[in-house]
C-alpha positions, 0 to 999 in steps of 0.5 A: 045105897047102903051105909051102917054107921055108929051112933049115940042116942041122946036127947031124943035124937041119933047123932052119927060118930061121923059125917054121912054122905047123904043130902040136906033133907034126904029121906033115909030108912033106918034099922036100929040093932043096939051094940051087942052085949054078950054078957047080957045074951049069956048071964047065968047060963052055967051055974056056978057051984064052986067057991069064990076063990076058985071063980075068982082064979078062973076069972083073973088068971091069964093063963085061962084067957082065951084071947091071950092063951098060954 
């Protein structure tokens, strides 16, 4: 049986974000993958050259939104 559940790490332990339907004492093998951090993978991969209140178009207006589009 294969599961993958969400956790937290905290005080030295993994507590799940909900039940797991395993037994009292079951002996399970774990696989870690920390949650993905897009910003972290793609930090300064395009250089910016421009001035602040450009970027700060590109960032802020809706319109360049990808998700929300025109």
């Amino acid at each position: 049986m294969a599961i993958t559940v969400e956790a937290t790490y905290e005080n030295g332990l993994l507590r799940p974000l909900q039940p797991l339907a395993l037994k009292e004492h079951q002996q399970v093998r774990l696989t870690i993958e920390a949650e993905d951090d897009p910003v972290g993978r793609t930090y300064g991969l395009i250089r910016w050259s421009g001035d602040l209140e450009t970027l700060d178009r590109f960032v802020m207006d809706p319109e360049l939104d990808p998700q929300e589009g025109p």
